[in-house]
N, C-alpha and C positions, 0 to 999 in steps of 0.2 A: 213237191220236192224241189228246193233250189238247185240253180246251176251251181258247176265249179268255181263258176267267177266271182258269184255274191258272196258264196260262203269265202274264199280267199281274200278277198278284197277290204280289208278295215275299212275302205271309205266307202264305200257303199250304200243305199238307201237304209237296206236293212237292217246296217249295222250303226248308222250314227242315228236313224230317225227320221231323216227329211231328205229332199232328194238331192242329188247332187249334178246340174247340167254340166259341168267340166267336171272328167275326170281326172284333169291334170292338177286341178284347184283340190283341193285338203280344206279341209275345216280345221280352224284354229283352235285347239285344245287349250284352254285355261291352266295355267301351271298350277299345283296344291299348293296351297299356300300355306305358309312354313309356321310351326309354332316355335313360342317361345325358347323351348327345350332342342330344337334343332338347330336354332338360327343360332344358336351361342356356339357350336361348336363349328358351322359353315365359315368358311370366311367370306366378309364380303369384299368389293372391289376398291370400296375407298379406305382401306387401311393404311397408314400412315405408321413409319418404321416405329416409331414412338409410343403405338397405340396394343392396349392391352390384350391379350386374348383371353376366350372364357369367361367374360365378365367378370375378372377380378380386378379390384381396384388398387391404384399403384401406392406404392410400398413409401413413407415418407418418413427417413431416417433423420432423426433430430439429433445434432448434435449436443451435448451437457455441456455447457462449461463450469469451471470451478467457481462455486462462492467465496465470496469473503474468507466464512467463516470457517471452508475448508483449506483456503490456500493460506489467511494472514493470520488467523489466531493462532496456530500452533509455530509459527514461527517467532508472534510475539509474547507467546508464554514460555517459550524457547530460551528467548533471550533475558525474557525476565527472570528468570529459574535461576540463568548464567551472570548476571547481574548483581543478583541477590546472595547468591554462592562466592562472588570473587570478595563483594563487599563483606560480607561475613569473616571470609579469611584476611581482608586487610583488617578489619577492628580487633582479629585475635592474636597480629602476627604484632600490629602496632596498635596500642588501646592510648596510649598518651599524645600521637598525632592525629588519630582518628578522634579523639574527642576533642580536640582542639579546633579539628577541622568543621564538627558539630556546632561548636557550641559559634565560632566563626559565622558561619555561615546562617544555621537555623536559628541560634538562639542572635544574632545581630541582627537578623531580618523580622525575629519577632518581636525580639526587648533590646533594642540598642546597647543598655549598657551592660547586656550579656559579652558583647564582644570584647568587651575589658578582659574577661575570664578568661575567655578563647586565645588571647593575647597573652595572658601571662604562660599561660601551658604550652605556647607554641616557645617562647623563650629559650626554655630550658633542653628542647630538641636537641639531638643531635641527627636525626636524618636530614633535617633542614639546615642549608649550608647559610653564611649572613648572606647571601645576594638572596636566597630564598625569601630567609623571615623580611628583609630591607621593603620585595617587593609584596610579600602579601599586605602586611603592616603598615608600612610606612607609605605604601603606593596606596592605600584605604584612605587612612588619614587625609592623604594629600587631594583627593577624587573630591573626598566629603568638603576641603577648604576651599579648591577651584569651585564646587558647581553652586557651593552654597553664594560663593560672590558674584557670582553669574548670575545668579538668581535673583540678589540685589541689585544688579544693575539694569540687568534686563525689565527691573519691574517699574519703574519708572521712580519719582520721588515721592516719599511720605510726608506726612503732614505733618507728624511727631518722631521725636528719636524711638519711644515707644516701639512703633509699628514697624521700623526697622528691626528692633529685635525679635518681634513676635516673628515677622517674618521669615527672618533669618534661622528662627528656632525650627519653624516649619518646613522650611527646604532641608537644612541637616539633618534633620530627621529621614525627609524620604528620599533624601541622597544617601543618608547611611547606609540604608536599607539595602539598595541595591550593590552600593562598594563591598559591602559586607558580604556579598553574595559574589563579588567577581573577586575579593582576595581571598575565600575558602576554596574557591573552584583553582584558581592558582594553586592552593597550597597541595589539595587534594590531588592538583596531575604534578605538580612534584613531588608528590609519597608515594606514587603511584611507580613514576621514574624511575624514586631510587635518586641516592644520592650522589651527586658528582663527583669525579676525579681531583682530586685536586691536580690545580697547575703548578707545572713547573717553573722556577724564576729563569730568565732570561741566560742569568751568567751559571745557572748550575744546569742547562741544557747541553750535552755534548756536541763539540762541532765535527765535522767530517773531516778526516785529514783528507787533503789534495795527493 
C-alpha cells in the first residue's frame, strides 16, 4: 500500500518512472505535437496583419478593361450608319449637285476628263452661288496650271522640247487628280451649308438716324 504522498504527488518516482532527487525540480513534459488539422485553426505568434487565416489563399481581383472591339467598333459603326444616312438624304434632297459633286471628285480622280462632266452639271446649279462654282472650278484649273509649271521647273532642263511635254502631260495628270479631289470636297461642304444670303449693296443698307 502507498502513502498519501506518492499517490498525490504527479512527480513522484511512481508516477513518471524514474526517480526524482529534487522534489522541487519537475520533469519536463514534451508538448503534443500539433497536427496539421489543429495547427490551421491555432494562431501562431509570427502573424503578420496581412496574413491569411485557415489556410486560405488570398483573393486576387483582376480588374477587365474594355477592348477595342467593345469600346471603338460600335462607335465606329455608329458613325458610319450616321454618315451613310445623312449621305443618302443629301443625294435625295439634291441628286443634280450630289452627282456633280461625284462625278467632280470620283470620276476626276479616276478619269480626268470625267471632270468636264462634273463641271458642266455644276453650271447650271442654283444652290451654288458664282463665288461657289469660281472656287471649286476655276480654283482646279488654276492648282492643275501652277503645280504643273512647278513641276517643269523644279525638274531641271530637257534635252528635247519633246520631253517637256511628256512631262508636263505627266504632272497634270497627277495634279488633276488630286485638285479634283480638293474642289469636290469644297463643293460638297458648300451643299452641305446651304446657300448663302445674299449681300446687301452698300447704298441700299439702311443708315441709323442720330
Amino acid at each position: 500500500m502507498s502513502s498519501p504522498a506518492v499517490e498525490g504527488d504527479p512527480g513522484s518516482p511512481a508516477r513518471t518512472g524514474y526517480p526524482n532527487p529534487d522534489p522541487d525540480v519537475r520533469p519536463v513534459v514534451p508538448q503534443q505535437a500539433r497536427s496539421p488539422e489543429s495547427g490551421a485553426d491555432e494562431p501562431t505568434g509570427d502573424e503578420s496583419p496581412g496574413a491569411t487565416q485557415g489556410g486560405d489563399e488570398p483573393q486576387v481581383v483582376e480588374e477587365l478593361t474594355p477592348t477595342f472591339r467593345e469600346v471603338w467598333l460600335p462607335r465606329l459603326s455608329q458613325a458610319g450608319r450616321a454618315a451613310a444616312s445623312g449621305t443618302l438624304a443629301l443625294a435625295r434632297s439634291n441628286p443634280l449637285e450630289f452627282g456633280a459633286v461625284v462625278l467632280l471628285g470620283i470620276g476626276g480622280a479616276a478619269y480626268p476628263p470625267v471632270w468636264l462632266l462634273g463641271a458642266m452639271l455644276t453650271l447650271p446649279s442654283r444652290l451654288w452661288d458664282l463665288r461657289d462654282k469660281w472656287t471649286g472650278l476655276a480654283g482646279t484649273v488654276l492648282l492643275v496650271v501652277l503645280g504643273t509649271t512647278a513641276v517643269l521647273m523644279l525638274g531641271g532642263q530637257r534635252s528635247s522640247f519633246g520631253s517637256y511635254i511628256y512631262d508636263a502631260w505627266l504632272g497634270a495628270g497627277r495634279i488633276s487628280r488630286a485638285a479634283s479631289l480638293l474642289g469636290a470636297g469644297y463643293l460638297l461642304w458648300a451643299l452641305i451649308r446651304g446657300r448663302r444670303q445674299p449681300r446687301r449693296p452698300q447704298w441700299a443698307v439702311p443708315r441709323r438716324r442720330s
